[in-house]
C-alpha positions as CSV (number, residue, x, y, z in Angstrom):
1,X,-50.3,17.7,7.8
2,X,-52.4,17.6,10.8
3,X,-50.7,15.0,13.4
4,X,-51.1,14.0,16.5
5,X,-48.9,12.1,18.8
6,X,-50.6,9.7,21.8
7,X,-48.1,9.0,24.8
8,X,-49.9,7.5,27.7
9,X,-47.1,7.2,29.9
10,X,-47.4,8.3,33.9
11,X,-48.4,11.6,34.4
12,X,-45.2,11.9,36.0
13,X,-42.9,10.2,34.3
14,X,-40.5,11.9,31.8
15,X,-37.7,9.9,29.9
16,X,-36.7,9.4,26.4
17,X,-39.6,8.3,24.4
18,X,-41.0,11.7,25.5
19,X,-38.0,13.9,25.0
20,X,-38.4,12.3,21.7
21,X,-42.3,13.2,21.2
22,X,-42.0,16.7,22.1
23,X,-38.5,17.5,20.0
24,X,-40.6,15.5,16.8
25,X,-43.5,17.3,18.0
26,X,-42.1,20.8,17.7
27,X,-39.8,20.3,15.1
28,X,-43.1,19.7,12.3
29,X,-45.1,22.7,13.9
30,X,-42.3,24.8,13.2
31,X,-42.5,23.9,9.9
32,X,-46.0,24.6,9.3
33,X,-48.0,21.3,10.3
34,X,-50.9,21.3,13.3
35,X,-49.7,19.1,15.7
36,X,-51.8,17.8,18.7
37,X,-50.2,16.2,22.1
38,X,-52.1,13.8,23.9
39,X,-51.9,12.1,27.2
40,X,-53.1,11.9,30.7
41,X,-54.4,14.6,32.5
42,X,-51.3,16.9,33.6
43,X,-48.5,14.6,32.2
44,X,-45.4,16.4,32.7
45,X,-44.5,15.8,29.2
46,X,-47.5,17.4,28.1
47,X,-46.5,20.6,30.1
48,X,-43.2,19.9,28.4
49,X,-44.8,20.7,24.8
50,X,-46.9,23.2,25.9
51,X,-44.0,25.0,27.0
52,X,-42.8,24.4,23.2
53,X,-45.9,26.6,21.7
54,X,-47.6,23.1,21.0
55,X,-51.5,21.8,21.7
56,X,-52.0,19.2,24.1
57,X,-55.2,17.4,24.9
58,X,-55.3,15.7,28.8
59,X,-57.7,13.0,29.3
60,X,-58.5,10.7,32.3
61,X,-56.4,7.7,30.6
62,X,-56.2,4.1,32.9
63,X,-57.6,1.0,30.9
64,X,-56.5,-0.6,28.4
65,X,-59.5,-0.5,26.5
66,X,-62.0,2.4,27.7
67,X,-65.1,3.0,25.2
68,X,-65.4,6.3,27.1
69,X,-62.1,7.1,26.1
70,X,-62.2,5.6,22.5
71,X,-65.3,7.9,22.0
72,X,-63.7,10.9,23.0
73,X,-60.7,10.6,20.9
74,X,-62.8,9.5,17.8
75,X,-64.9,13.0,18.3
76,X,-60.9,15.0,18.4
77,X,-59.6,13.2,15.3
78,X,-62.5,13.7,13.6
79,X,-62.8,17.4,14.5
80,X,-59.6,18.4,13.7
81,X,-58.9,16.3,10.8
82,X,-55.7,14.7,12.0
83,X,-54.4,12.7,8.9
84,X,-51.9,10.5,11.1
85,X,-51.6,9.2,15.0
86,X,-48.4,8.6,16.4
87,X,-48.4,6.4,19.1
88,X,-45.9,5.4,22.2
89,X,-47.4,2.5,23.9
90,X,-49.5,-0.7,23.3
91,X,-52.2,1.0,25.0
92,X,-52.4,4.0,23.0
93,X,-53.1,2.0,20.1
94,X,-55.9,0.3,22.0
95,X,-57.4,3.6,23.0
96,X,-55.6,6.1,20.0
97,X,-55.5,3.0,17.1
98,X,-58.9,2.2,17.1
99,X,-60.4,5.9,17.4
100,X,-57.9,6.8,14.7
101,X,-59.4,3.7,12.6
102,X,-63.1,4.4,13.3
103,X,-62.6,8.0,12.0
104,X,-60.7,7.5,9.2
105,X,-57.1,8.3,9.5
106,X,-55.0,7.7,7.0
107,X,-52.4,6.5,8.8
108,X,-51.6,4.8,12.5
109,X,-47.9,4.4,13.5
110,X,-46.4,3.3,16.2
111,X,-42.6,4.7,17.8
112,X,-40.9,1.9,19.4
113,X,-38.0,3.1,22.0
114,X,-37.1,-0.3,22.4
115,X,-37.6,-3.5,21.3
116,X,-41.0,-4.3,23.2
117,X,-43.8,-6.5,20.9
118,X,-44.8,-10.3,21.5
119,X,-45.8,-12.9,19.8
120,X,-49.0,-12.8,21.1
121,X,-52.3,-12.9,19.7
122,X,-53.3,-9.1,20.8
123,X,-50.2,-7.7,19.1
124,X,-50.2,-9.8,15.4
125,X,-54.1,-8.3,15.8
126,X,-53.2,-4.7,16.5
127,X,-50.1,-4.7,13.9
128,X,-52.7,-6.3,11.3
129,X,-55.4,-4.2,11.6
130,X,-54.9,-0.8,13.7
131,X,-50.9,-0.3,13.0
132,X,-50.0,0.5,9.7
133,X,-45.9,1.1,10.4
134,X,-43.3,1.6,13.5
135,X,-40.7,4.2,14.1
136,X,-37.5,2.5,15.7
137,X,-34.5,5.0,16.6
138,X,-31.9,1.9,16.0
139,X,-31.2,-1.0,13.6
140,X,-30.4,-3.5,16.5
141,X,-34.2,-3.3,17.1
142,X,-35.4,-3.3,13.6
143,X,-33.0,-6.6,13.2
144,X,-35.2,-7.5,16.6
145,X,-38.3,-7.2,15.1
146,X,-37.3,-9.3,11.9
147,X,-38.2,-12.8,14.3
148,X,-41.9,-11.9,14.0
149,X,-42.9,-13.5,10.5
150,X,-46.4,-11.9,10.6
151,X,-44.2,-7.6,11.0
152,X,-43.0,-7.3,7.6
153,X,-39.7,-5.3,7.1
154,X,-40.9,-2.6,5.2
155,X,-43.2,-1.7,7.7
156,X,-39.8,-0.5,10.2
157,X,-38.7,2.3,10.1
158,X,-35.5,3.4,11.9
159,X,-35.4,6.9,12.6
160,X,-32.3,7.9,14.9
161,X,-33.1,10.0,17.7
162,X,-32.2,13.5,17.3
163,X,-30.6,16.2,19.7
164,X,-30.1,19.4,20.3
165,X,-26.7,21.3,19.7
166,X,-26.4,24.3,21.4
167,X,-23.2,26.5,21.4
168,X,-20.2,25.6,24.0
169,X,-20.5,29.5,25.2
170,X,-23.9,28.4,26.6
171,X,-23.0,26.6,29.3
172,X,-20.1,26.7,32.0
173,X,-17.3,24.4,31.5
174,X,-16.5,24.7,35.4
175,X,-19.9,23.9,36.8
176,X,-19.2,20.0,37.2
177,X,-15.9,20.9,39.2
178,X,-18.0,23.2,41.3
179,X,-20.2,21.1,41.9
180,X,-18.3,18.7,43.8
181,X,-15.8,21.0,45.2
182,X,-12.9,19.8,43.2
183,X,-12.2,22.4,40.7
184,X,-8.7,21.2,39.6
185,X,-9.3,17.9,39.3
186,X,-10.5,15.6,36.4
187,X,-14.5,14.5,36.4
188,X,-16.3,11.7,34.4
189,X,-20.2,11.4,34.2
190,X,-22.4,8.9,34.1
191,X,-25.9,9.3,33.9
192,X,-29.3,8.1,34.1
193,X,-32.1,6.1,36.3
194,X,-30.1,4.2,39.0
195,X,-31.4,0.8,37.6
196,X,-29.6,-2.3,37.1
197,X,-29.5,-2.1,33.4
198,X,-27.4,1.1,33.7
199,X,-24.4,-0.9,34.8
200,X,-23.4,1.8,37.1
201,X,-21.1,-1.1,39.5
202,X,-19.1,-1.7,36.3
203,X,-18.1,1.9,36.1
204,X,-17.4,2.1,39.8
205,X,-15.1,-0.6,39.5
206,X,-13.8,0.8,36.6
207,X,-12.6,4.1,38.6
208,X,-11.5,1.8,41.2
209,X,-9.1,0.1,38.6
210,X,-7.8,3.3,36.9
211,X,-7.5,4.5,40.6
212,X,-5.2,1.4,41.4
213,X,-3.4,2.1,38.2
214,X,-2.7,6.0,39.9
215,X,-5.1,7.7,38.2
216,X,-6.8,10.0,40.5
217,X,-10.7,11.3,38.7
218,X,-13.4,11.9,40.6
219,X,-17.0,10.0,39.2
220,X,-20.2,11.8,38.7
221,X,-23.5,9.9,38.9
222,X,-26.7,12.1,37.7
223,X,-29.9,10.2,38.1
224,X,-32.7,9.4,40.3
225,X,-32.9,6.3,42.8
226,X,-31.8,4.4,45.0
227,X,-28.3,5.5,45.5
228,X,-26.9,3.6,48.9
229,X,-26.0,0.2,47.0
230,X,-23.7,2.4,45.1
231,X,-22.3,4.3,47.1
232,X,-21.6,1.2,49.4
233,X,-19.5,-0.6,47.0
234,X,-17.4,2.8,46.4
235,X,-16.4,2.5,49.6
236,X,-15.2,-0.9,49.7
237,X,-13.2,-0.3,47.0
238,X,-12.1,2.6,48.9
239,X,-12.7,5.4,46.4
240,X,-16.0,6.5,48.6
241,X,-14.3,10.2,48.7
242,X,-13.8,10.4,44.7
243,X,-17.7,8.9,43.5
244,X,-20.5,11.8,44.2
245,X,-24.1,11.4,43.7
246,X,-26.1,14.0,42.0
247,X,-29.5,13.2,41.9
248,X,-31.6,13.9,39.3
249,X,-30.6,16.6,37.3
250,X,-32.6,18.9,34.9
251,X,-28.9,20.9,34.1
252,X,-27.6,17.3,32.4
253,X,-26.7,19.5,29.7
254,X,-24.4,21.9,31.3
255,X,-22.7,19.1,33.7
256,X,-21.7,17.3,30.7
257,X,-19.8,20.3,28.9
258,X,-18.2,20.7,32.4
259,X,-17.0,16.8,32.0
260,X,-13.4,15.9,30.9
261,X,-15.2,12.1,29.9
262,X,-18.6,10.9,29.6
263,X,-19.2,7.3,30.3
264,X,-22.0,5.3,29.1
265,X,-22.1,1.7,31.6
266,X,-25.4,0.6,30.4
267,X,-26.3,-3.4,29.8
268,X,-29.5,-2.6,27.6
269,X,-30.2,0.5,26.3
270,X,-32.4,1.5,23.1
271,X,-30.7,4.6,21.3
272,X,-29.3,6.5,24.5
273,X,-30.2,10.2,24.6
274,X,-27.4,10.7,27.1
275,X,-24.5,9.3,24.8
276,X,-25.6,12.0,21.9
277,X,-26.3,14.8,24.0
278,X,-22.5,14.2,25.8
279,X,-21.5,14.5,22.0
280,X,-22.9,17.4,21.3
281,X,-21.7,18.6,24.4
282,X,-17.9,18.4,22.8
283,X,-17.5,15.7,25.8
284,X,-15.3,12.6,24.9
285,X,-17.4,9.3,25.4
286,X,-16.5,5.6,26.3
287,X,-19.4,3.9,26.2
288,X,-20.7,0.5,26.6
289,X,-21.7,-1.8,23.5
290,X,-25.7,-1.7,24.6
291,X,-28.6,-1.4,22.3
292,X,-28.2,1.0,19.2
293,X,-24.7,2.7,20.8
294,X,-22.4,1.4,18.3
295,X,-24.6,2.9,15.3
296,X,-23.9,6.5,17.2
297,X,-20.2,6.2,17.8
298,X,-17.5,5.5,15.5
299,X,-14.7,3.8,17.5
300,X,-11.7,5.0,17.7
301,X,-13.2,8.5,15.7
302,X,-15.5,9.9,17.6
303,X,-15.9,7.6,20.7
304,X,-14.9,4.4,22.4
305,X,-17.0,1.4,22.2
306,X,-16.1,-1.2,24.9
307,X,-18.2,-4.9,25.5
308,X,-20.8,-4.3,27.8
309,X,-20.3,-6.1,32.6
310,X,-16.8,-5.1,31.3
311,X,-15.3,-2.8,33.7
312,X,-12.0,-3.8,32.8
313,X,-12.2,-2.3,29.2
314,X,-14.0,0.5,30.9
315,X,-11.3,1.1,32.7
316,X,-8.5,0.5,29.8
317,X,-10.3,3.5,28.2
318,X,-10.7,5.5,30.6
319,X,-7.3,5.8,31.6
320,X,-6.1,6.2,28.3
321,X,-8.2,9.1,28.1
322,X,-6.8,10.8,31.0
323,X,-3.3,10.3,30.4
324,X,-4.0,11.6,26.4
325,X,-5.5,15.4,26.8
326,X,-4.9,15.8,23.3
327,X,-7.0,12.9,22.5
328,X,-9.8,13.7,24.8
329,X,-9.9,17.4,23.0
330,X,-9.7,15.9,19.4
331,X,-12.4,12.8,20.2
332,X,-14.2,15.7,21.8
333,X,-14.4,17.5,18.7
334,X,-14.9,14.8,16.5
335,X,-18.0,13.8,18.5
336,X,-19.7,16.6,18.5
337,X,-19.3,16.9,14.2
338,X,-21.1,14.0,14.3
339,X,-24.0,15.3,16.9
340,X,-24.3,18.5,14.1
341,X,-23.9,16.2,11.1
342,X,-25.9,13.3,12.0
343,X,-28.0,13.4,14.5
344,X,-29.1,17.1,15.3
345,X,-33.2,17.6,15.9
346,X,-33.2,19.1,12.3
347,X,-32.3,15.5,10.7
348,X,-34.7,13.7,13.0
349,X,-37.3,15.9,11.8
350,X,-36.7,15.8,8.3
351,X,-36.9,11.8,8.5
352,X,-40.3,12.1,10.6
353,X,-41.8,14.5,8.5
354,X,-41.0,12.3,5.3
355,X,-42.0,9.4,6.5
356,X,-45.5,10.8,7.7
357,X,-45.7,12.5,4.5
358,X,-45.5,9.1,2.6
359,X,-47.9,7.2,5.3
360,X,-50.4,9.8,4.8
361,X,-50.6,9.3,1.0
362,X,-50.2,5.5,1.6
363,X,-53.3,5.6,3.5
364,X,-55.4,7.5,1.7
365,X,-54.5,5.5,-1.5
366,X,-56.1,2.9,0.1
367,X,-59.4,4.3,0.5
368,X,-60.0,5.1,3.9
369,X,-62.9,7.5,4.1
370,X,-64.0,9.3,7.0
371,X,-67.6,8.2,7.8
């Protein structure tokens, strides 16, 4: 197949959707297919798949709808023959769609991270006449989509998001410790943007709790942002000295093997990365019930699943987790079966190349010529 995949996102933005793009991306060209990366000019997650061996194509991307850019695209597709367009946003079909459309691809889809189309007169034209069918990583937002009479089931597809599994002897089990200076003392991570919708006050409290209950474990927050709010309210509940903030972190991986618990606070989430790669990590996870995370975890197996602004039930597994080392080790192990079984990059890649496989022949059957 010759693919491409469209991601117009900030040049300097790098999150999930384009983890995802670049681990799809590399998975089909190491099975043979020509796959082509396309974004704005020096996107970070284009030098991401260029690192990977893969093409990438920068362009000057800022409007919606550019003719100049629509032009240029249309002259790519048609000069390397791409048979399908993967898109991110609602402005890469604009740009991507339409290009793809005019120079006869087969087949246009569209990879929604999250449950964002509108009943709106723009999107029931682009999903009627640019976007043949949508890649969604969780059934919650397939089940979202289903309220739209005019986006017909069969068109979603849900595609769980895929990670890497490396072996334990890669990383450092001690790093974490090291980190904060507390070698001999129990450490749970959290991680991600410091936004609102990642809940990080519920798992605060939630140490604060297990703290009043004489549980002494020092928190772990990796992520960019504002971290002062935060750190404020650790110190009225007077555990200041036991939360540290990490920043951004590109070693996410290796912190999490060095974490006795992984804790997912999140309020909204799509399919999160972070609770699959803790899995795969070995790492025991008590996560929040947000978005796709109870089609990742088996409760009670291989995870916890709480109810989501509770830090209370937060906290109730949390502390049984600490007092239960056998447990943790056994949930541990558990979890990270189910990373290799179900959702290693090798699975996600056999679903995406399928499913592009059938949307190419789906498209040509309907006559689409290149003109």
């Amino acid at each position: 197949m010759n693919i491409a995949f469209m991601n117009s996102i900030p040049a300097d933005v790098w999150r999930g959707g384009e983890k995802w793009m670049v681990n799809a991306a590399s998975g089909l060209r190491e099975r043979g297919h020509t796959v082509l990366c396309i974004g704005r000019t020096k996107a970070v997650w284009l030098e991401a798949a260029a690192t990977r061996g893969l093409q990438t194509h920068g362009l000057p991307i800022h409007a919606d709808f550019d003719p100049v850019i629509i032009w240029k695209l249309y002259r790519l597709f048609r000069e390397l023959n791409i048979e399908i367009l993967c898109c991110n946003f609602e402005k890469d079909v604009r740009l991507g769609g339409i290009a793809a459309r005019c120079a006869g691809v087969p087949s246009v889809v569209v990879r929604k991270g999250l449950s964002l189309i509108y009943d709106k007169l723009r999107y029931r034209l682009a999903y009627r006449y640019i976007v043949d069918d949508i890649i969604t990583p969780a059934h919650f937002i397939k089940k979202q989509f289903s309220q739209f009479r005019w986006l017909s089931e069969d068109r979603i597809h849900v595609v769980h998001n895929g990670v890497e599994v490396p072996p334990c002897k890669t990383f450092s089990k001690v790093k974490l410790s090291q980190e904060i200076g507390h070698k001999d003392e129990l450490c749970i991570l959290g991680a991600g943007s410091l936004f609102s919708q990642k809940g990080f006050e519920y798992l605060i409290e939630a140490v604060s709790m297990v703290h009043k209950g004489g549980g002494r474990v020092h928190l772990v927050i990796a992520g960019a942002g504002d971290q002062e709010p935060y750190a404020e309210l650790a110190r009225k509940l007077q555990i200041g000295e036991y939360v540290h903030f990490l920043g951004h972190r590109s070693d996410l991986r290796e912190l999490m093997y060095g974490a006795d618990i992984f804790v997912l606070s999140s309020i909204d989430e799509g399919l999160p990365n972070v609770v699959l790669e803790a899995m795969s990590a070995g790492t025991a996870v008590v996560a929040a019930e947000a978005g796709g995370t109870a089609e990742i975890i088996t409760d009670g197996v291989d995870g916890f699943v709480v109810p989501t602004k509770s830090a209370s039930a937060l906290a109730e597994k949390i502390g049984f987790l600490i007092e239960n080392e056998a447990v943790r080790k056994k949930i541990g192990d558990a979890a990270r079966a189910t990373a290799v079984k179900r959702f290693s990059i090798e699975v996600m890649v056999d679903a995406v190349e399928k499913l592009f496989q059938e949307q190419i022949e789906k498209g040509s059957g309907k006559g689409r010529s290149r003109k």
